[in-house]
DSSP file (Angstrom, degrees, kcal/mol; ACC not computed):
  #  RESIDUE AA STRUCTURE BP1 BP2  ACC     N-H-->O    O-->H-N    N-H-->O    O-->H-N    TCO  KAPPA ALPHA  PHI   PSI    X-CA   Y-CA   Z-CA
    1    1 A X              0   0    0      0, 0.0     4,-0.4     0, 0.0     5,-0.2   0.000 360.0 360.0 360.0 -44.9  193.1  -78.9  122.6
    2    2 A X     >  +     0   0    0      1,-0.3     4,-0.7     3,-0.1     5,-0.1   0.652 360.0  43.9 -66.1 -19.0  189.7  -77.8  121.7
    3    3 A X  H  > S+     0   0    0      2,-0.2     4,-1.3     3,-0.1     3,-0.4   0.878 107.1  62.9 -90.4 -31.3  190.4  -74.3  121.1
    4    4 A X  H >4 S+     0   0    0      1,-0.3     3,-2.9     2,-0.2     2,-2.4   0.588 108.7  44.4 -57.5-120.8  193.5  -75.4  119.2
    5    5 A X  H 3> S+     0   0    0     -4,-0.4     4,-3.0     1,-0.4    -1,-0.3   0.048 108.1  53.7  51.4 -47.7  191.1  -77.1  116.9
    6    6 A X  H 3X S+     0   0    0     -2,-2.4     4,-2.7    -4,-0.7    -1,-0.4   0.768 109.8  49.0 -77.7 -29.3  188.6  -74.4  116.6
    7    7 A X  H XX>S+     0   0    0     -3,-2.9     4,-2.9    -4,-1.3     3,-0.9   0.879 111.3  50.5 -87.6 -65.4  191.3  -71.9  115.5
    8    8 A X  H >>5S+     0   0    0      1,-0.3     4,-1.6    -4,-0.2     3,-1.0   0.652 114.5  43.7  -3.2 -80.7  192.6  -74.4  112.9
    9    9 A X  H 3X5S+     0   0    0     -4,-3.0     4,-2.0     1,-0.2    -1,-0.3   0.686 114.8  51.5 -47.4 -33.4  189.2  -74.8  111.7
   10   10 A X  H <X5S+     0   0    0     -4,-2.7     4,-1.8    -3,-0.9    -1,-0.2   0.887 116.1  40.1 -56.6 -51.7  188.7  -70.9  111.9
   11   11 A X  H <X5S+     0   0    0     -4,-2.9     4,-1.3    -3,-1.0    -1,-0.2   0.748 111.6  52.6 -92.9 -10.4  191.6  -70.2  110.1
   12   12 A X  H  X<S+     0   0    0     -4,-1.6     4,-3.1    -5,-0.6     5,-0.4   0.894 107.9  57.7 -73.0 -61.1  191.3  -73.2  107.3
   13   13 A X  H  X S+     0   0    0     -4,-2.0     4,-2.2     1,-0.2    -2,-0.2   0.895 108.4  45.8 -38.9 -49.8  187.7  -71.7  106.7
   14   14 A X  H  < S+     0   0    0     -4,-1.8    -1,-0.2     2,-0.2    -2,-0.2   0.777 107.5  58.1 -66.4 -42.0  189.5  -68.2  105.9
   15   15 A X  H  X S+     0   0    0     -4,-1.3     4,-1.3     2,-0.2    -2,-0.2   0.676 107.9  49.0  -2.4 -73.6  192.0  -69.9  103.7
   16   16 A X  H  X S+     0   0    0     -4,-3.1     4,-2.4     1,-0.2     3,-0.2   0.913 110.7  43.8 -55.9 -55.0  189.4  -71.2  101.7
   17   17 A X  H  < S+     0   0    0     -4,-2.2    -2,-0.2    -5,-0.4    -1,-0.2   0.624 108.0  58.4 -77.3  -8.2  187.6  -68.5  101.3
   18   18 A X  H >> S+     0   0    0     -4,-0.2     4,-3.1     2,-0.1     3,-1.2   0.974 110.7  48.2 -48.0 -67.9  190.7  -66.3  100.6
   19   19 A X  H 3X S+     0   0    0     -4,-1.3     4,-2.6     1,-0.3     5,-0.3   0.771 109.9  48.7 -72.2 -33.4  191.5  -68.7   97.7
   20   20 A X  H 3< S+     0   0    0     -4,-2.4    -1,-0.3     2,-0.2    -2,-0.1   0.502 109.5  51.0 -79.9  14.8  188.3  -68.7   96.4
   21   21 A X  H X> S+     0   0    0     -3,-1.2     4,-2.4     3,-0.1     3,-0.8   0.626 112.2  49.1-130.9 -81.2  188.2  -64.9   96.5
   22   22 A X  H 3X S+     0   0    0     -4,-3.1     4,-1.9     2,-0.3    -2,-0.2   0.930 115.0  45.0 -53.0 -60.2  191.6  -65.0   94.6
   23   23 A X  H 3X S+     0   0    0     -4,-2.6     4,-1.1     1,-0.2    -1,-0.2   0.717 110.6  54.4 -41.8 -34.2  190.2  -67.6   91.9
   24   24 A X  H <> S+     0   0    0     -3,-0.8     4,-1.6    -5,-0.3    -2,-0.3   0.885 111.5  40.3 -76.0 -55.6  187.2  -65.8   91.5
   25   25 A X  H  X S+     0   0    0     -4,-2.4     4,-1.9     1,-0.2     5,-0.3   0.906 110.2  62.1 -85.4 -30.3  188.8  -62.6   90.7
   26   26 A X  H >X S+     0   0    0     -4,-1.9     4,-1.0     1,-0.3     3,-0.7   0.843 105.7  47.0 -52.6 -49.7  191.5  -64.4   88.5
   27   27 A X  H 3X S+     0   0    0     -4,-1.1     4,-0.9     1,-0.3    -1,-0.3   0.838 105.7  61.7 -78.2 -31.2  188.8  -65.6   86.2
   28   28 A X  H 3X S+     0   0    0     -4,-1.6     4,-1.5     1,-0.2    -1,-0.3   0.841 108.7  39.6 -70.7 -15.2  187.3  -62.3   86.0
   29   29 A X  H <X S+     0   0    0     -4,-1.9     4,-0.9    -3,-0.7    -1,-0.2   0.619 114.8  48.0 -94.4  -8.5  189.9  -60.8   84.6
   30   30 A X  H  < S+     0   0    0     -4,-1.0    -2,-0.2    -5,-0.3    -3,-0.1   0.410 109.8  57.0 -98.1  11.4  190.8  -63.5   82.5
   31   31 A X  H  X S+     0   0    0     -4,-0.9     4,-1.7    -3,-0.1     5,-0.2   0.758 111.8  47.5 -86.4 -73.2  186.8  -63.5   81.5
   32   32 A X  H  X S+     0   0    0     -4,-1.5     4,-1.5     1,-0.2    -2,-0.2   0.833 110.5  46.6 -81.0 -20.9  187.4  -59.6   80.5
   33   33 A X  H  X S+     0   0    0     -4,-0.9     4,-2.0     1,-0.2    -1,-0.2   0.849 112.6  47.5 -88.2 -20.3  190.6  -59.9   78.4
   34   34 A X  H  > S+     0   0    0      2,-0.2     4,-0.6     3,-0.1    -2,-0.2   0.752 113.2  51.4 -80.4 -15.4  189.5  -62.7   76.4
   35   35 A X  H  X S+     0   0    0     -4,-1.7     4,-2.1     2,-0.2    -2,-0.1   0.971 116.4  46.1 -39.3 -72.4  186.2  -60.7   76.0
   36   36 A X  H  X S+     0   0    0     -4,-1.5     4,-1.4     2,-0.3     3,-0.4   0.773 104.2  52.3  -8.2 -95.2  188.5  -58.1   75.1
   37   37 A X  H  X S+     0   0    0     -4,-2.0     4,-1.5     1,-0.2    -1,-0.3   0.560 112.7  47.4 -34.0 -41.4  190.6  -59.7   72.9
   38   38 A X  H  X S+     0   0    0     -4,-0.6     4,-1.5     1,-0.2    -2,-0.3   0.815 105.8  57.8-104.4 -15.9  187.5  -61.0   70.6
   39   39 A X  H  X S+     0   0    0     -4,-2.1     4,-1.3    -3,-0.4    -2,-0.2   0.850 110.4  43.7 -67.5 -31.9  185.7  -57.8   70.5
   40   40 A X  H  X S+     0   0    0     -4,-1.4     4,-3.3     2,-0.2     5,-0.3   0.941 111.1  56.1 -50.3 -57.5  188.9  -56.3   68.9
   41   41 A X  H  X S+     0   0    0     -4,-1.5     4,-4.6     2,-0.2    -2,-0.2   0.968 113.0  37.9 -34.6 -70.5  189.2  -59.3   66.7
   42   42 A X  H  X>S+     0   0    0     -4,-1.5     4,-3.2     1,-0.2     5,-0.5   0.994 108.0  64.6 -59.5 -58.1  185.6  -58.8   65.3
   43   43 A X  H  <5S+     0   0    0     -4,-1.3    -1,-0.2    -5,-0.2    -2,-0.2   0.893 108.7  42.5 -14.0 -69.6  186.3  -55.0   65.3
   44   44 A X  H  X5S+     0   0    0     -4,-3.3     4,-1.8     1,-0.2    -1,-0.2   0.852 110.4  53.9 -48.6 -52.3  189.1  -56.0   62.6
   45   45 A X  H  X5S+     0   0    0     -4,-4.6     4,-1.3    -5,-0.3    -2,-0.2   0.777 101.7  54.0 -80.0 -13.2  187.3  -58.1   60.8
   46   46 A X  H  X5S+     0   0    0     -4,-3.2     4,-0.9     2,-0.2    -1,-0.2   0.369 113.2  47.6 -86.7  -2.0  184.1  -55.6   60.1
   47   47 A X  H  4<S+     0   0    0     -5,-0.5     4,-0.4     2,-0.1    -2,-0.2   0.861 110.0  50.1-109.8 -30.2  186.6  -53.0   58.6
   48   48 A X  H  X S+     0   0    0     -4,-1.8     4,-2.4     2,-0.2    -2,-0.2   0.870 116.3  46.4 -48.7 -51.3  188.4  -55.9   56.4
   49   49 A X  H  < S+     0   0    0     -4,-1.3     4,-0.3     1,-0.2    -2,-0.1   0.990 113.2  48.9 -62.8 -67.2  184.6  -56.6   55.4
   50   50 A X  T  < S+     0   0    0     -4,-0.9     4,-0.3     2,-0.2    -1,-0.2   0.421 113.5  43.7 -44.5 -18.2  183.9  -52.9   54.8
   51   51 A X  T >4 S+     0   0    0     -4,-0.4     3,-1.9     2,-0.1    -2,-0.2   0.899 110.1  51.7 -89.3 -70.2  186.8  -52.2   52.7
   52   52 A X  T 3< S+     0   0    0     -4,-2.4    -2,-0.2     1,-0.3    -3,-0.1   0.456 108.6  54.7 -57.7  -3.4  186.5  -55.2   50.6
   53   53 A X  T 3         0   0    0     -4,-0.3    -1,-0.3     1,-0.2    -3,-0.2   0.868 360.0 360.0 -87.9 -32.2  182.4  -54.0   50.0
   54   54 A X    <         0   0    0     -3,-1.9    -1,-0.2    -4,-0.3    -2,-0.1   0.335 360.0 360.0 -43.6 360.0  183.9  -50.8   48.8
């Protein structure tokens, strides 16, 4: 019983940290395309600016 238990725990511990592994990278890449996404944005809007100083 006790070893059953340990391996549970072993493997619930691994689980976790899997998922947190997997969450962690998910937000970093959804971190760098909304980055991304607003440095293009700004990007757009400084050449809009720069024609319309023209």
């Amino acid at each position: 019983m006790l070893i059953i238990r340990k391996k549970a725990k072993a493997q619930s511990i691994a689980e976790y940290a899997a998922l947190i592994i997997i969450v962690s990278v998910a937000f970093g890449v959804m971190f760098r395309y909304i980055q991304r996404g607003i440095q293009v944005r700004v990007r757009h809007l400084n050449q809009e600016l720069n024609d319309s100083l023209r």
